[in-house]
C-alpha positions, 0 to 999 in steps of 0.5 A: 729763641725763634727757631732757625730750622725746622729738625734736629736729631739728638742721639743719646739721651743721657745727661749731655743728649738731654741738655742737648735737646733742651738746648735745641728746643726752640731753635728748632720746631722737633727734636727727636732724641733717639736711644737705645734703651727701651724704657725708663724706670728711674733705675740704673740703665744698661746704656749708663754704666756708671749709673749705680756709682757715687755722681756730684753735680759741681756748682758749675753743673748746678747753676746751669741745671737751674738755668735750664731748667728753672725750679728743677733744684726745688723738684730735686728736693721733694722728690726727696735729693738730700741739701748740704751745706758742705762747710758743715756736711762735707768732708774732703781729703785731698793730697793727704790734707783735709781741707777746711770750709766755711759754712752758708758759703753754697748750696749742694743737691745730691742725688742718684744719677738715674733720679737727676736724669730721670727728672731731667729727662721728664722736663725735656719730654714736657718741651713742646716739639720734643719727641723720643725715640727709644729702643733703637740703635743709630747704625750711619749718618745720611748725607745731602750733598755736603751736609749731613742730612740725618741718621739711619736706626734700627729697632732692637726689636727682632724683625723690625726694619731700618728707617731714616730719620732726615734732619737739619741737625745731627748731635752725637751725645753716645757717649765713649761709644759714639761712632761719629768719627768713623763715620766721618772717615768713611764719609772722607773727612778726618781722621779727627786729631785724638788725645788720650791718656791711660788710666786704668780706672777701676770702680765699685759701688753698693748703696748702704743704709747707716744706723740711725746714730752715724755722724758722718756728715752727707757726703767723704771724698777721699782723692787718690795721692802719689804712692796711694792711687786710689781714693772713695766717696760716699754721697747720701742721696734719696731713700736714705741711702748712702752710695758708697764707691771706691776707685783706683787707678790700674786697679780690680774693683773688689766685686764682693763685701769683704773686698769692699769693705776691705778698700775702705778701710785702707781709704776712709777715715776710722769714724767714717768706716766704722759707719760702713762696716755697721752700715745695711747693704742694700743692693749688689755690689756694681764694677765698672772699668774706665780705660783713658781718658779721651778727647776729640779735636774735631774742630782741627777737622779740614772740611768738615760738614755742616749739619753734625755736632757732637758733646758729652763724653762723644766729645771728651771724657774724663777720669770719673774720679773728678765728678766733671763729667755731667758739669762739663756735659752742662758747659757744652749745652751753654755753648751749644745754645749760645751758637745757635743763638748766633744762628744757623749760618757757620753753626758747625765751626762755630760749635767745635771751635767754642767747646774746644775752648770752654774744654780746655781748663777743665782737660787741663786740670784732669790731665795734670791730676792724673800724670801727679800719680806716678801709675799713670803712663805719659809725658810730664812737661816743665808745666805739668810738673810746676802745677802739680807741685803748686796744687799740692802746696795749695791743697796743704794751705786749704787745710788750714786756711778756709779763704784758700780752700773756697778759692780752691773748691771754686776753681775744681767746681769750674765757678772759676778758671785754674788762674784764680788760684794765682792771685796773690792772696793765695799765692802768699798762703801757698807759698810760705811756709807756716810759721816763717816768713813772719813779716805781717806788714801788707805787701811784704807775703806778697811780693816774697811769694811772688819772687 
């Protein structure tokens, strides 16, 4: 990629600010990635509050990784992030139903969060041009005329004195915290247009070791339902631990082992929770509270600047429960590369008006999951309601029928659109009913599923 300018700021260095800056690096001759923390030890950071929690990269996430970073899987894998196969090593409940999969179909890496982004992190640092900036926070925006020309920091660091870092392009990736869109306002564009809906997550988390003869399998999800609003996922990861995290919504997170314990045995299967309560603890038990989930429509914004873009939940962030976060944070990287590509010119527009689109299935499928759980505050239209009761005839057929259940797995891993599960061969599936119906002849399922 020929470069088309000469400075780009990313502030945040988190998942999204990484992929940000690779994305950046190239088209721009520096990037300056400016965080907050001051050190990385490929532990949990203050600056990542869900760091100590269960995280899956989804398929999607994962090929775009590999994208950017070519050999980053096999990286991943000798520094010791555990490979499944989840036909055979993944056990999903979803909707009360357990679902089916064939085996050899794909490939899963697990890993920690602070281990994937401190090797993601590591290959930013090597690209030529990329500098860091730690130990700083960004306090304002600098203009020229009417473009943003940078960002005003300060060092946390008692006694030291606010700088100005001048660049051609500002990416806001702070996450929920972001200000961005105050400073907008202030600057007198916006307000920025805002959807919000309230969940009330709470989580916690411990790392366990199990005995030497658990048979589990390398990862349990068990998805919240309508009258149980909570759910838990335990995920094996290096260092041979398990990250066991339980949530719920409008709930406490237990901040102790009874209670813990006590979550999981309401949630997890008999065999997966004797395996817990056998299991070693290895650390402390980590809480974390997730309000609503947020969406900023800054591409609706009249006269916005040029000179500013923002991804990663600054953006748009979503109930944790459904692993999108880091894939989506992948998503926005892949637009954000192909604009600059386009180059310079218009970048801005064309930024927001492209990410809004590629954000709108996956806003969509958390949106719809949440307002299916009757704790959770918000308007449920004619369409919200005919999908989530589809998706639950979908999720009962993927119990039974492994073509259904791929088909499902690669719509909520963001390989393909909600759409795909309207084709007929799932539709005929999910929509007659076992046993009846029985009129095999090819055509006849289809055409009364579609009726």
């Amino acid at each position: 990629m020929r470069g088309i300018a000469e400075h780009a700021v990313v502030l945040g260095a988190g998942m999204a600010g990484l992929l940000a800056a690779r994305a950046l690096a190239g088209a721009y001759e520096r990037v300056t990635v400016v965080e907050r923390d001051e050190t990385w030890t490929g532990q949990a950071r203050k600056g990542v509050p869900q760091g100590r929690h269960a995280h899956i990269l989804l398929p999607r996430g994962q090929q775009i990784l590999e994208e950017f970073f070519p050999g980053v899987d096999r990286e991943l894998i000798d520094g010791g992030a555990v490979v499944a196969d989840p036909g055979a090593d993944h056990r999903f409940v979803l909707g009360g139903h357990r679902l089916v999969r064939r085996t050899g179909v794909e490939r899963a890496i697990q890993a920690s969060r602070p281990f994937l982004e401190q090797v993601v992190r590591d290959r930013v640092a090597a690209l030529p041009g990329v500098r860091f900036a730690c130990g700083r926070d960004v306090v304002g925006l600098l203009t020229r005329g009417p473009r943003i020309a940078g960002v005003q920091v300060m060092p946390r660091n008692v006694g030291g004195a606010a700088e100005e870092i001048r660049a051609d392009l500002v990416v806001d990736a702070m996450g929920r915290g972001g200000r961005t869109r105050y400073w907008l306002e202030r600057l007198g564009h916006g307000p920025v247009p805002r959807e919000e809906v309230r969940v009330g997550v709470g989580y916690a988390s411990r790392p366990i070791r199990l005995a030497l003869d658990a048979r589990i399998g390398k990862a349990v999800v068990v998805g919240p339902r309508p009258g149980r609003p909570k759910g838990m996922a335990m995920v094996a990861v290096e260092g041979d631990r398990y990250l066991l995290t339980v949530a719920g919504l409008d709930s406490r997170p237990p901040a102790d082992g009874d209670g813990l314990l006590a979550s999981a045995r309401e949630l997890a299967p008999p065999e997966v929770f004797e395996a817990i309560r056998a299991a070693e603890p290895l650390d402390d038990i980590a809480t974390h509270r997730y309000s609503s989930d947020l969406r900023n429509h800054y591409q609706r914004v009249r006269g916005l600047p040029d000179g500013l873009l923002v991804i990663g939940d600054a953006l748009c962030s979503f109930n944790p429960i459904y692993a999108q976060g880091m894939t989506v944070a992948c998503l926005e990287a892949e637009v954000l590369r192909r604009c600059l590509d386009a180059g310079p010119r218009g970048a801005t527009r064309r930024y927001f008006r492209a990410v809004a689109k590629a954000l709108n299935d996956p806003w969509r499928m958390a949106v719809a999951a949440d307002l299916s759980m009757p704790e959770v505050e918000g308007h449920r239209g004619p369409a919200v309601k005919v999908m989530n009761a589809y998706v639950d005839r979908v999720q009962a057929a993927a119990a039974r029928d492994a073509d259904v259940a791929e088909q499902f797995f690669r719509v909520i891993g963001l390989l393909d659109p909600p759409a795909a599960l309207m084709r007929p061969s799932v539709l005929v599936r999910a929509l007659v009913p076992v046993g009846r119906g029985g009129d095999s002849r090819p055509g006849v399922q289809e055409r009364r599923a579609a009726v």
